[in-house]
KEPA-866541 format. One record per residue (C-alpha): residue in one letter; x, y, z. Coordinates in steps of 0.5 Angstrom, whole numbers, padded with zeros to 4 digits, always signed. Layout:
% residues N
aXYZ/...
% end
This chain:
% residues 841
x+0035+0081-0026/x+0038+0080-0032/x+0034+0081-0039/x+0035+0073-0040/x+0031+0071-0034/x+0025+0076-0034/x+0024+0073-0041/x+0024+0067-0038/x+0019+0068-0033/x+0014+0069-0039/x+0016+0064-0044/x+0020+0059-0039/x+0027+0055-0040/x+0028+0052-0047/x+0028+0045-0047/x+0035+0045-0049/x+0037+0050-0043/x+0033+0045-0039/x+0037+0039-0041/x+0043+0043-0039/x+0041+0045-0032/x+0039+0039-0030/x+0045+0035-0033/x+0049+0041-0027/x+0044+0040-0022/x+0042+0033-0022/x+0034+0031-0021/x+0030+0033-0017/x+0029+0028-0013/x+0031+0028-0004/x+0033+0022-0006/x+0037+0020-0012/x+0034+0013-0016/x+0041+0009-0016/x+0041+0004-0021/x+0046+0000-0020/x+0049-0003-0026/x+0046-0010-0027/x+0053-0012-0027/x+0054-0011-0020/x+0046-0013-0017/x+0049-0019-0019/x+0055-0020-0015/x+0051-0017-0009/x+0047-0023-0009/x+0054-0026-0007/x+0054-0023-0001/x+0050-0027+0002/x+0053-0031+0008/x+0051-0038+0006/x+0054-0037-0001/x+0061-0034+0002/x+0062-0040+0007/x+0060-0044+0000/x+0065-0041-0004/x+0071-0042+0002/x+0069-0050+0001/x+0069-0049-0006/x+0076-0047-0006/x+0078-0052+0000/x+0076-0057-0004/x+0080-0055-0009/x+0086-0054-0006/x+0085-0061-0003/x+0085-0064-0010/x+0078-0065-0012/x+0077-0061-0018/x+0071-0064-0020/x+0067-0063-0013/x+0069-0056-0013/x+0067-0054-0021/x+0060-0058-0019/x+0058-0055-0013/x+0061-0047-0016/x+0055-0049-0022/x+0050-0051-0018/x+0051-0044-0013/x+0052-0039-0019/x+0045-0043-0022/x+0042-0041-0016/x+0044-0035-0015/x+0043-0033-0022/x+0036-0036-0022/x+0034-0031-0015/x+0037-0025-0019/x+0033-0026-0026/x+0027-0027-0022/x+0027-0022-0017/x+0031-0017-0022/x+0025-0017-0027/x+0019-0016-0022/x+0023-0010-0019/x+0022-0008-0026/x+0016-0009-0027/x+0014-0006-0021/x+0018+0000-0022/x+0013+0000-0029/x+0008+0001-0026/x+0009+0006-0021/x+0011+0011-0025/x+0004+0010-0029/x+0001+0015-0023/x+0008+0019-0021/x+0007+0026-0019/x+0007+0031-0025/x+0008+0038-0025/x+0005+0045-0030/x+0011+0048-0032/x+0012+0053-0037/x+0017+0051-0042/x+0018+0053-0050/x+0012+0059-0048/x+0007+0053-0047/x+0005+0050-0040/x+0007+0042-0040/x+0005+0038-0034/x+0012+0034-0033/x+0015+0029-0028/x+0017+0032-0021/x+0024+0028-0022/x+0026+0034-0029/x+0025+0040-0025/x+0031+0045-0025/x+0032+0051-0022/x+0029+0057-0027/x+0023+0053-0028/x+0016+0058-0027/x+0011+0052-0024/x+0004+0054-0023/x+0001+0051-0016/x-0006+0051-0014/x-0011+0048-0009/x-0008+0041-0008/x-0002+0041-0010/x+0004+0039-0008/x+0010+0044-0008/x+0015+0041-0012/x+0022+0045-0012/x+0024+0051-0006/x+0022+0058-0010/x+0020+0065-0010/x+0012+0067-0011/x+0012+0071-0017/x+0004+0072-0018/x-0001+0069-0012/x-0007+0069-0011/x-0011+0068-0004/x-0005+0063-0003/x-0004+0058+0003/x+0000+0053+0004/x+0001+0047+0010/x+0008+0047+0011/x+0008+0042+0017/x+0013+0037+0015/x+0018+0043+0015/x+0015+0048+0021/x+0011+0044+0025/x+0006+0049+0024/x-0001+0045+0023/x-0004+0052+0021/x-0004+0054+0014/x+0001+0060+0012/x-0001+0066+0007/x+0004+0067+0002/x+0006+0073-0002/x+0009+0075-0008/x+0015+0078-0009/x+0016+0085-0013/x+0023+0083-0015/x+0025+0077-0015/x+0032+0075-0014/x+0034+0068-0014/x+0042+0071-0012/x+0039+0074-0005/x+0033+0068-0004/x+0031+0068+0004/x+0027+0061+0006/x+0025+0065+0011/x+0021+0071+0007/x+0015+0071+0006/x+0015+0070-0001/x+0019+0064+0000/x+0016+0057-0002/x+0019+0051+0000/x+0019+0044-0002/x+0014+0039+0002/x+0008+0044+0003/x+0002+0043+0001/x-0003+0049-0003/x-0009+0048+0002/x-0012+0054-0002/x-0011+0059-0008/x-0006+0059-0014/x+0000+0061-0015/x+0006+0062-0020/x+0013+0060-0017/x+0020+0061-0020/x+0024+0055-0018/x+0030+0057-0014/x+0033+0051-0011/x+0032+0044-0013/x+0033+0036-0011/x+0037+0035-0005/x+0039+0043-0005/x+0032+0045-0003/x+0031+0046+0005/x+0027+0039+0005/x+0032+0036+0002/x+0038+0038+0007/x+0033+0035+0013/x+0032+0029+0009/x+0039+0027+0007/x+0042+0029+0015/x+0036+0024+0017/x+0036+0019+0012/x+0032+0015+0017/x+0029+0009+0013/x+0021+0009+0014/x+0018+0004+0019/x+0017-0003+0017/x+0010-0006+0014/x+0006-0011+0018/x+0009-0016+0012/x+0017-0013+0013/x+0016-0015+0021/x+0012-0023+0019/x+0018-0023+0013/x+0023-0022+0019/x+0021-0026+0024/x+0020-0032+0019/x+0028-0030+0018/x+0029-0031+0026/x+0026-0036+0027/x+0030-0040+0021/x+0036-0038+0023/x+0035-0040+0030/x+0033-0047+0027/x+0039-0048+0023/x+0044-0046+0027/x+0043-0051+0033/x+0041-0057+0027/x+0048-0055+0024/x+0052-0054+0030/x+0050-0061+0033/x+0051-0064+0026/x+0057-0062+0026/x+0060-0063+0033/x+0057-0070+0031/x+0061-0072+0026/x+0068-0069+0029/x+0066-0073+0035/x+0065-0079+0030/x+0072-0078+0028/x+0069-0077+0021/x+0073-0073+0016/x+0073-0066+0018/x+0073-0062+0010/x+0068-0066+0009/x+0063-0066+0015/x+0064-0059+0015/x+0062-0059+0008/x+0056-0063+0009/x+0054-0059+0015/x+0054-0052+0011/x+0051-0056+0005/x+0045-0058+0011/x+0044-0050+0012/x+0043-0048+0006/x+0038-0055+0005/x+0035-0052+0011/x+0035-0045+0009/x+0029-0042+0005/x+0034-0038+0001/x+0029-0038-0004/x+0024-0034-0001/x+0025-0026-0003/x+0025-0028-0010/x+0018-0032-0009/x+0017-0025-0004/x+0018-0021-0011/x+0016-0024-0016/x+0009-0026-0012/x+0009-0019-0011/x+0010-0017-0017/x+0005-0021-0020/x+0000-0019-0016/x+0001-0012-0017/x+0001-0014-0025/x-0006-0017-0024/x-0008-0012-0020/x-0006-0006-0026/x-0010-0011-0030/x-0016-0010-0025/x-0015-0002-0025/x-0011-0001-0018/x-0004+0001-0019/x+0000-0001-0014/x+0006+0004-0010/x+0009+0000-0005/x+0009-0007-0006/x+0008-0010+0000/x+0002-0006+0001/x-0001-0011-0004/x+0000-0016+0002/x-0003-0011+0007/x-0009-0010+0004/x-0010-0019+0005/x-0010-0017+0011/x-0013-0011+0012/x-0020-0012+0016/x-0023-0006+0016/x-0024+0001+0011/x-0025+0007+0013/x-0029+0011+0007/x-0031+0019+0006/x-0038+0018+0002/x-0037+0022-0003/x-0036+0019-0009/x-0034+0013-0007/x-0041+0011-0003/x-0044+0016-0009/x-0044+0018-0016/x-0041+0025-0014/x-0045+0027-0020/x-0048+0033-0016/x-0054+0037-0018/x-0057+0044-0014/x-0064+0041-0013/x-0067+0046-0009/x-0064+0053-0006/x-0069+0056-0001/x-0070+0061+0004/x-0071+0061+0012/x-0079+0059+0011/x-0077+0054+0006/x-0078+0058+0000/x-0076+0057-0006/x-0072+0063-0007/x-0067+0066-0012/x-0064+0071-0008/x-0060+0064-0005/x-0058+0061-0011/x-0054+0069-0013/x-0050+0069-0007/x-0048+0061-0007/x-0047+0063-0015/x-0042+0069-0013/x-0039+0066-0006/x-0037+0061-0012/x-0034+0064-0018/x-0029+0068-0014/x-0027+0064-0010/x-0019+0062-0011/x-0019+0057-0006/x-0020+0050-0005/x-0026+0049-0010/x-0031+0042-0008/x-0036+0039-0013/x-0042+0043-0009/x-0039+0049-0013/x-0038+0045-0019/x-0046+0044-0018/x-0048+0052-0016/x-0043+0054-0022/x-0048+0050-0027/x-0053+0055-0027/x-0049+0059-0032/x-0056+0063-0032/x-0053+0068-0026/x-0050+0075-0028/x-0044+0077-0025/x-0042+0083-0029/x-0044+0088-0024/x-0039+0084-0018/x-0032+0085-0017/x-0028+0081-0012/x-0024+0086-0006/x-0022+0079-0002/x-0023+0073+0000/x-0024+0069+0007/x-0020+0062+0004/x-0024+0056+0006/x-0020+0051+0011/x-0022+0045+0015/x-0023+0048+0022/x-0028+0054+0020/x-0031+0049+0014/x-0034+0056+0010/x-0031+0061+0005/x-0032+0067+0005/x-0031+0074-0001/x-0032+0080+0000/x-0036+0083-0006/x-0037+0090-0009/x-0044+0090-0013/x-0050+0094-0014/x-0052+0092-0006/x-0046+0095-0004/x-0039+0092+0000/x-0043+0086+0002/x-0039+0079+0006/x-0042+0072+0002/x-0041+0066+0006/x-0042+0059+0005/x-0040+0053+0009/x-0043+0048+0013/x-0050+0049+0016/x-0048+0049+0024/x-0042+0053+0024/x-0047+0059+0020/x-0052+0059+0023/x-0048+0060+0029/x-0045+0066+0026/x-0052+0069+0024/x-0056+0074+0028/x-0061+0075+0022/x-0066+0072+0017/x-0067+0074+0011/x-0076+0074+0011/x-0080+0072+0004/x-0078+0079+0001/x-0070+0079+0003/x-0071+0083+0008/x-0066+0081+0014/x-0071+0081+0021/x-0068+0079+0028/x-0067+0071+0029/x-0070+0070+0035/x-0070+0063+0038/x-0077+0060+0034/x-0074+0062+0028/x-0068+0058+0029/x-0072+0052+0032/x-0076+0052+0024/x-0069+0053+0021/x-0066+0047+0025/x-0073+0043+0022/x-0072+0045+0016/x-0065+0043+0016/x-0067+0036+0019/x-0072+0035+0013/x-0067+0036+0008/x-0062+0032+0012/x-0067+0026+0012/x-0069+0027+0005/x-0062+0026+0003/x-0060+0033+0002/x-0053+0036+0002/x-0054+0042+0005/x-0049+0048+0005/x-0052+0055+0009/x-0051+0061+0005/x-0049+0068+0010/x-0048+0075+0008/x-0047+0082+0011/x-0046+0089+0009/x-0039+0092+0011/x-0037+0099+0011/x-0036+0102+0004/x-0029+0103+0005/x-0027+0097+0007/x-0022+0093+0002/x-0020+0087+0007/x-0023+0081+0010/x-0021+0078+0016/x-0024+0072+0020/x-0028+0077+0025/x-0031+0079+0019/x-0035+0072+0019/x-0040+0074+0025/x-0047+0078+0025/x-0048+0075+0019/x-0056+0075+0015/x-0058+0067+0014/x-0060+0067+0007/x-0061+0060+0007/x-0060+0054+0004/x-0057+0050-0002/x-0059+0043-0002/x-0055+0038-0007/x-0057+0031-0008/x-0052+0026-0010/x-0055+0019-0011/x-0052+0013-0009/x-0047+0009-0013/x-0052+0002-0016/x-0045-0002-0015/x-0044+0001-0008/x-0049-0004-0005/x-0046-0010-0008/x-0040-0008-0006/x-0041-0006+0001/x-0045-0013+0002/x-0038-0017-0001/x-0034-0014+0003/x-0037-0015+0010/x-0039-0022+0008/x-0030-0023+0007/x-0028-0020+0014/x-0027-0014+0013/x-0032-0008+0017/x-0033-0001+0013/x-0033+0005+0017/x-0035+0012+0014/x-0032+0018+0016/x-0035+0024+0012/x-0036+0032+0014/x-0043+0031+0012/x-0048+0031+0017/x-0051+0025+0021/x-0057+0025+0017/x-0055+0026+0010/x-0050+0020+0011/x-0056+0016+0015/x-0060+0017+0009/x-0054+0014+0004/x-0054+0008+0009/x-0060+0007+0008/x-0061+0007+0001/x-0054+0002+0000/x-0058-0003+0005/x-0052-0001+0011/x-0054-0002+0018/x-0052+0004+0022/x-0049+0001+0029/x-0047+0007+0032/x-0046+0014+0030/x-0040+0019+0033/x-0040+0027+0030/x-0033+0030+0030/x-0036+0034+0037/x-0036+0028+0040/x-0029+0025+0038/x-0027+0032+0041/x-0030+0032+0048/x-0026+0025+0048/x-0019+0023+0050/x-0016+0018+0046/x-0017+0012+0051/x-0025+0014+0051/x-0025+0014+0043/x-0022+0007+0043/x-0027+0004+0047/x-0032+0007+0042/x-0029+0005+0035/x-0031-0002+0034/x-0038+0000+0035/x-0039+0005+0031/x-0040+0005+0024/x-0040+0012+0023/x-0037+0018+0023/x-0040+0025+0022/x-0038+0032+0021/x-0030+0030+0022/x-0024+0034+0021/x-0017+0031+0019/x-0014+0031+0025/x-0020+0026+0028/x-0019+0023+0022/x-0013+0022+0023/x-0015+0021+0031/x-0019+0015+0029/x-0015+0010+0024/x-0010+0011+0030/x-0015+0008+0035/x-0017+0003+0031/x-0010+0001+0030/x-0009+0000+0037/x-0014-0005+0037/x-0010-0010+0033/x-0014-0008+0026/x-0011-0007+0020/x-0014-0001+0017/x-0015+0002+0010/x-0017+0009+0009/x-0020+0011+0002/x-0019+0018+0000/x-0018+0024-0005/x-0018+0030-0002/x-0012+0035+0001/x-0016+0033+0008/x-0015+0026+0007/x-0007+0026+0006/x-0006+0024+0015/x-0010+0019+0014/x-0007+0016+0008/x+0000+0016+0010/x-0003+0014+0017/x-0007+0007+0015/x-0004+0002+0014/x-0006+0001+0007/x-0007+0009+0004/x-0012+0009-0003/x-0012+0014-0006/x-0016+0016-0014/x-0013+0017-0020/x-0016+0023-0020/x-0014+0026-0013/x-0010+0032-0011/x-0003+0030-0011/x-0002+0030-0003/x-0007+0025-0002/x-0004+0021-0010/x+0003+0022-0006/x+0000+0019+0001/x-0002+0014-0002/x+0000+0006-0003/x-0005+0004-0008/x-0009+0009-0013/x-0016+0006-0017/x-0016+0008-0023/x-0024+0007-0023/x-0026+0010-0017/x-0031+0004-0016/x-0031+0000-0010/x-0032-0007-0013/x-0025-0005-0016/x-0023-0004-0008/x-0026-0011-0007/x-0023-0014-0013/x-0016-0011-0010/x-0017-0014-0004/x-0018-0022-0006/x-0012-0020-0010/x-0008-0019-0003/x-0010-0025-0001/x-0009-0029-0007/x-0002-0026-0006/x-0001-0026+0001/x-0004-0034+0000/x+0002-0036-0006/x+0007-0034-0001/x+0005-0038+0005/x+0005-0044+0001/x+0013-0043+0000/x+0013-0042+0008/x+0008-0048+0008/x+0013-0052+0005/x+0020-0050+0007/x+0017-0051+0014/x+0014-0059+0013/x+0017-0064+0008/x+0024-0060+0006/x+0025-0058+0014/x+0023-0066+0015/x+0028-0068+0010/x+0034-0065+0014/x+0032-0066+0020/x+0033-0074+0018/x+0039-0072+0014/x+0041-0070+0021/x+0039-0076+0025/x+0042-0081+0020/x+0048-0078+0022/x+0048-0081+0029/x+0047-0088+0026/x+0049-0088+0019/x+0057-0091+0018/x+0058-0085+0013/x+0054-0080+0011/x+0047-0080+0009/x+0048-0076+0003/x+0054-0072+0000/x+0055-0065+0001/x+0055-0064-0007/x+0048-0068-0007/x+0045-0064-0002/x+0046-0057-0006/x+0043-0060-0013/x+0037-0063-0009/x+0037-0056-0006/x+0037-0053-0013/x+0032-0058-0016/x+0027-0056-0011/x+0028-0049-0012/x+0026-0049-0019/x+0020-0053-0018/x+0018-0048-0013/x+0019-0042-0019/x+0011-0042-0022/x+0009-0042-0014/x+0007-0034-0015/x+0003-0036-0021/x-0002-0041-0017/x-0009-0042-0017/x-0012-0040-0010/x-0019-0043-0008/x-0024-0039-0006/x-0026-0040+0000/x-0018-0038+0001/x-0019-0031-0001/x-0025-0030+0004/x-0023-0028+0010/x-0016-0023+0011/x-0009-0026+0011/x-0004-0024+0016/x+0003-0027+0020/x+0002-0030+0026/x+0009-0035+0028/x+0006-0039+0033/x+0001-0042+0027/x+0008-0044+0022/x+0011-0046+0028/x+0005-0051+0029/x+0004-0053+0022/x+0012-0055+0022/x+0011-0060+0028/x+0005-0063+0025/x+0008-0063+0018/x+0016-0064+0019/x+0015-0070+0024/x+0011-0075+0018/x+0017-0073+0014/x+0022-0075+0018/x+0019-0082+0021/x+0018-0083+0013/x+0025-0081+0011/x+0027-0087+0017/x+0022-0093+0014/x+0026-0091+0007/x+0033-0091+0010/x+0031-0099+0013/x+0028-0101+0007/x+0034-0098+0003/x+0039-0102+0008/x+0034-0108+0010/x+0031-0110+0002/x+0036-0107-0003/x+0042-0108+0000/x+0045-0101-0002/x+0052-0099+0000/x+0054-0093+0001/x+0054-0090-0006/x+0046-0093-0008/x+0044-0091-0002/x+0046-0084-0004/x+0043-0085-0010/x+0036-0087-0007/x+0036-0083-0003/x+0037-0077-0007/x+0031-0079-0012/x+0027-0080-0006/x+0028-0074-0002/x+0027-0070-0008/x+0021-0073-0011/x+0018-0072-0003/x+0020-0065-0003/x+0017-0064-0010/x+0010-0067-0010/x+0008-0066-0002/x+0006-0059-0005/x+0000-0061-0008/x-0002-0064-0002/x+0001-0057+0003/x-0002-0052-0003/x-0009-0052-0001/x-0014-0054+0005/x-0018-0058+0001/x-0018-0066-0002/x-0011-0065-0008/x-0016-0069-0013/x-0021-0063-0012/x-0016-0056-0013/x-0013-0055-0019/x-0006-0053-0020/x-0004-0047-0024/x-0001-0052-0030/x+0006-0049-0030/x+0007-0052-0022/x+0004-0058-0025/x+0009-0059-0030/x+0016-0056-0028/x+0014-0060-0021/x+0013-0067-0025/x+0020-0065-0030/x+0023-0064-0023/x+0023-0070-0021/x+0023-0074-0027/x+0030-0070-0028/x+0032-0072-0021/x+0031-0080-0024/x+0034-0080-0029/x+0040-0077-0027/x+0043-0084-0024/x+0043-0087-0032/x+0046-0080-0035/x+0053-0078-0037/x+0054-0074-0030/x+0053-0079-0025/x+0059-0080-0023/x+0061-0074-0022/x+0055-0073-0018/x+0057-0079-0014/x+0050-0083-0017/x+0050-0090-0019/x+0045-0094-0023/x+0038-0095-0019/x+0035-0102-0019/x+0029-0103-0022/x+0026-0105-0016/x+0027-0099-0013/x+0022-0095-0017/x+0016-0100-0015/x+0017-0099-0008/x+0018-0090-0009/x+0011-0091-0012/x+0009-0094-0006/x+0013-0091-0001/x+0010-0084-0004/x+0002-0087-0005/x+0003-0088+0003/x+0007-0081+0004/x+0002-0077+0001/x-0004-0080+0005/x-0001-0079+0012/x+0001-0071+0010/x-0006-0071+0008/x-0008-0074+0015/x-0004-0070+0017/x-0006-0063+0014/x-0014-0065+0016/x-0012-0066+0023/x-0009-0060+0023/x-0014-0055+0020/x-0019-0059+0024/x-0015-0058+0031/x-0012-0051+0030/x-0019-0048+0026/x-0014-0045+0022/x-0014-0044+0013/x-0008-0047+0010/x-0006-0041+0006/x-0006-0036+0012/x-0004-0034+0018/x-0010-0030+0021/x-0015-0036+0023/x-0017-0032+0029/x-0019-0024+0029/x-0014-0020+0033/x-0017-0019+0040/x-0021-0013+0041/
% end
């Protein structure tokens, strides 16, 4: 290794070196962002099939001589498609904004000082410094470890975690993957530190080739599969109405440039081109208010996977609690106070490297303890099968073996008992049966409890190994109280009263968790310790989850093994959690929430991340979801009844009408005008009885709201179309003109019937809906007596015609209303949610 580099092991790289690095080696990213130019995100919204065939009839038209149709209708798509671009275009934005608040940050050492930075600006050369919990974030060599192990599962499938070595001479010319120095980007530190020399980056690295000759796209939300099976639904619905239209006027011998433009102007009315800009920006909103509330959203659709969710696995620990953990008692076997306790637990916890936990945060505030007279020989890494950490320790004792770890698993790794004088006396069976007593009181008492171990090892050893972990002496036990959370309660309560069941799954012990009930007014309805979900298969463990609220003494894999049952069940299931252990289960649940001040694997796994860890701000992302999730469905809701009702008329009338019912052109811009009324839809208010229960997909309810709602539409449309004729005498350019007005007006303010369950006068719009709504179509009124009417194909309607819209829409609003009340009283069902019934156990 040449001069430079060894001098760059103890400053790090210069910024500008950096700067040149990753100018040659890219961002250390497995997938590079692309940011197309805006330039070209516009012309990609031209792609669209409808818009293509639209541009073919444009040129058409021209070609045949009519110039003024062909400019109009090229303006009215290109405001369309410059109207979905702006919106969808700055929700993407915004969305990215707000991602970035919680990215992954890396220590590195650059210019001689340690710099958290962003993962994306590492560059080979970097010395980064790891510990428990961190992601490793580049492939490299080990330079300095200390009891260093990671989890490299995505990469070996090896579940159990690997202990790393530094390498004497580091080299990056001659790296080998495969060495035991070898570092490599996608593991995970269970325990210890480490200083890494970053070898290689981005794609270069070993993950990053696994990753790029895969290229498989993730699995689509519940949200993506409802989103898709809306589209096919559409789809299906517009190809026959369009294919049927057009056969029609071919049949009829009516001009083929005309019916043809006709019926591609029909799908474009049919089709809710409309819906993934109301999606984004929806989406977008409610992750904004969402960060206003102290949730920073990852993935956007998760926002509407947390509406639906109905249940919430959670640890206990500073979710249900206030993780502010004290050491209250230390006593021996005899339930004595005992200082003897206190030294071990205190030593076990200072030299441990590995994955530290509160509980030693709590033993390390009695700064009282000495500890000159120890030094550290080795360490035992605490892991989540063992569920203890042992050190092996030179003092004035001696070599002796410290252990700490969950009671059940010490105890039965211990021979002995300390008496009130320390002195290790056989532990017979009496003496375990008081133990376990005292264990059950402190337990009861609301105690956690770690049991504190240790045994005398020869002189000459210097290593410490698991067969070490046996014979031990029990000293006794730490007990630390945790209080329960004053808001959790009122959480909880809010939460179980909107539908959504909380299960706890904590390595606490059944006790302890009861107690925390309890005190948080939780009624316990069955309880399962990870020794049972052990001895059960996995069709036994889906029988039990949905009566059981508690989970006690589980590891991560029935972690893991408990959302996935209650998956199959048909539930939508969140996961709260912080913690290395945690990481499976928030990439396995639907919804994955993690704490600002967790460890990067869970941070990383995680879909949402709380900025407060306080499930009142849980509670409020949840209405958030619903309250998204609901804005949407009243988009779906509209392009599903009145507008479907409309071209389903359209369709009919040209069966009987001796000329088209509207023009090609008409069709388009009554299109764009419906559009731009649903723009402030994401922005609207939701009531409140909406937000009570979760929201999820469900196609047999939008298929049944459509031919409850559309058919009133359409027997409307019919009595306009005979008053048009019989009353007002209109010809072919009136009766374009008129029903124009009226179709736009019905479209437009059937939405104030459709967005809520309740009587329209008693719900409240958002005060943007109202007023582009009511602009909308007062524009499409004035629209015959402007300068632009005959290039639009309107002629001046009579006065006439004005009184009878005011009666024609008094009398269409109150059979929607009618008709929406017979609905919701016949399916049992909110308007603004397709869930209606819980999914069958």
């Amino acid at each position: 290794m040449t001069t430079t580099d060894q001098a760059s092991l103890t400053r790090g790289l210069s910024s500008a070196e950096a700067t040149r690095r990753r100018r040659r080696s890219g961002p250390n990213q497995i997938v590079p962002e692309h940011h197309r130019h805006l330039v070209w995100e516009f012309l990609a919204r031209f792609q669209n099939p409808l818009v293509l065939i639209l541009l073919a009839a444009i040129g058409i038209s021209a070609l045949t001589g009519d110039m003024t149709g062909s400019w109009v209708i090229g303006l009215i798509v290109v405001a369309s498609v410059t109207l979905d671009f702006f919106q969808e275009h700055r929700a993407g934005q915004a969305a990215e904004r707000l991602a970035a608040q919680v990215a992954v940050t890396v220590c590195v050492l650059r210019d001689g000082m340690r710099r958290d930075l962003p993962l994306a600006q590492l560059v080979p050369g970097d010395v980064v410094f790891l510990s428990a919990g961190n992601l490793v974030p580049a492939d490299g060599v080990a330079l300095v470890v200390q009891d260093f192990f990671v989890n490299q599962a995505q990469l070996t499938g090896e579940p159990y975690p690997v202990e790393k070595h530094a390498s004497p001479t580091p080299t990056p010319e001659t790296w080998d993957p495969d060495a035991p120095d070898a570092i490599l980007m996608g593991s995970s530190v269970v325990s210890g530190s480490a200083t890494l020399l970053v070898i290689r980056t981005g794609i270069r690295t070993a993950f990053g080739q696994i990753a790029t000759s895969l290229n498989k796209q993730p699995p689509a939300t519940a949200f993506e599969r409802g989103t898709r099976q809306f589209g096919i639904l559409i789809m299906r619905l517009t190809f026959g109405l369009v294919l049927f239209v057009l056969l029609v006027n071919i049949a009829l011998h009516r001009p083929l440039l005309e019916s043809f433009l006709f019926a591609v102007a029909l799908a474009v009315g049919l089709t809710p081109e409309l819906l993934p800009m109301i999606v984004s920006v929806t989406l977008a909103r409610g992750a904004m208010r969402m960060a206003h509330k102290k949730v920073i959203v990852k993935r956007l659709s998760a926002i509407q996977d947390m509406g639906a969710m109905d249940v919430l696995c959670t640890d206990k620990t500073g979710t249900l609690t206030e993780a502010r953990i004290r050491l209250e008692r230390h006593v021996n076997a005899l339930n004595q106070e005992s200082s003897r306790v206190l030294v071990f637990a205190y030593l076990n916890s200072a030299f441990e490297t590995g994955l530290k936990s509160p509980l030693d945060d709590a033993i390390l505030q009695h700064g009282e303890i000495e500890i000159e007279g120890w030094k550290k020989l080795d360490e035992v890494p605490f892991d989540f099968e063992r569920r203890r950490v042992s050190v092996l320790l030179e003092g004035h004792e001696g070599r002796i073996l410290v252990a700490k770890g969950a009671p059940e698993d010490i105890l039965a790794l211990c021979t002995d008992y300390e008496d009130s004088d320390g002195v290790p006396t056989a532990l017979g069976a009496v003496d375990r049966e008081r133990i376990d007593a005292l264990f059950s009181t402190l337990g009861e008492d609301g105690f956690r409890i770690l049991a504190i171990a240790w045994r005398k090892v020869p002189a000459t050893q210097d290593r410490a190994v698991l067969t070490d972990e046996s014979a031990l002496v029990f000293a006794g036990f730490a007990a630390f109280l945790d209080p329960p959370k004053a808001s959790a309660a009122k959480a909880l309560a809010a939460m179980a009263n909107g539908g959504v069941a909380i299960k706890i799954i904590t390595g606490d012990n059944e006790k302890v968790t009861r107690y925390v009930c309890a005190q948080l007014g939780v009624t316990v309805s069955g309880v399962l310790t990870g020794s049972d979900i052990a001895a059960m298969n996995d069709d036994a463990l889906r029988a039990r989850v949905a009566d059981v609220n508690i989970f006690c003494r589980a590891n991560p894999a029935q972690k893991n093994r408990i959302i996935l049952a209650l998956k199959s069940r048909g539930h939508v299931v969140g996961y709260l959690g912080d913690g290395i252990n945690d990481a499976p289960s928030l990439h396995t649940a639907d919804v994955g929430i993690s704490v600002n001040s967790a460890v990067d694997v869970a941070k990383q796994a995680a879909a949402m991340i709380l900025l407060q860890n306080d499930l009142n701000v849980l509670h409020t992302a949840i209405l958030e979801g619903r309250r998204t999730f609901g804005n949407v469905m009243k988009y779906i809701m509209m392009a599903t009844s009145s507008n479907f009702g409309n071209m389903f008329s359209m369709a009919g009338a040209a069966l009987v009408l001796p000329f088209l019912p509207m023009l090609p052109l008409q069709i388009l811009l009554n299109n764009l005008l419906y559009d731009i009324s649903e723009m402030p839809l994401p922005l609207d208010n939701v009531d409140d009885e909406d937000l009570i229960m979760p929201k999820r997909w469900d196609m047999a309810f939008i298929r049944n709201f459509m031919l409850t709602i559309g058919p009133i539409s359409s027997v409307f449309d019919l009595l306009t179309f005979y008053l048009l004729i019989r009353l007002l005498k209109a010809d072919e350019a009136l009766f374009h003109t008129g029903w124009f007005v009226e179709s736009i007006a019905t479209q437009v303010l059937v939405i104030f019937v459709i967005r809520t369950r309740r009587n329209p006068l008693r719900s409240h719009p958002q005060a943007w809906l109202t007023r582009l709504s009511l602009g909308v179509v007062g524009l499409s009124m004035l629209l015959p007596f402007s300068p632009l009417a005959n290039q639009l194909g309107f002629v001046p309607l009579p006065l006439e015609f004005f009184g009878l819209l005011i009666v024609m829409l008094l009398l269409y609003l109150t059979l929607v209303e009618f008709g929406k009340r017979w609905f919701y009283r016949r399916y049992a069902a909110s308007p603004l949610t397709a869930l209606a019934r819980r999914p069958p156990e």
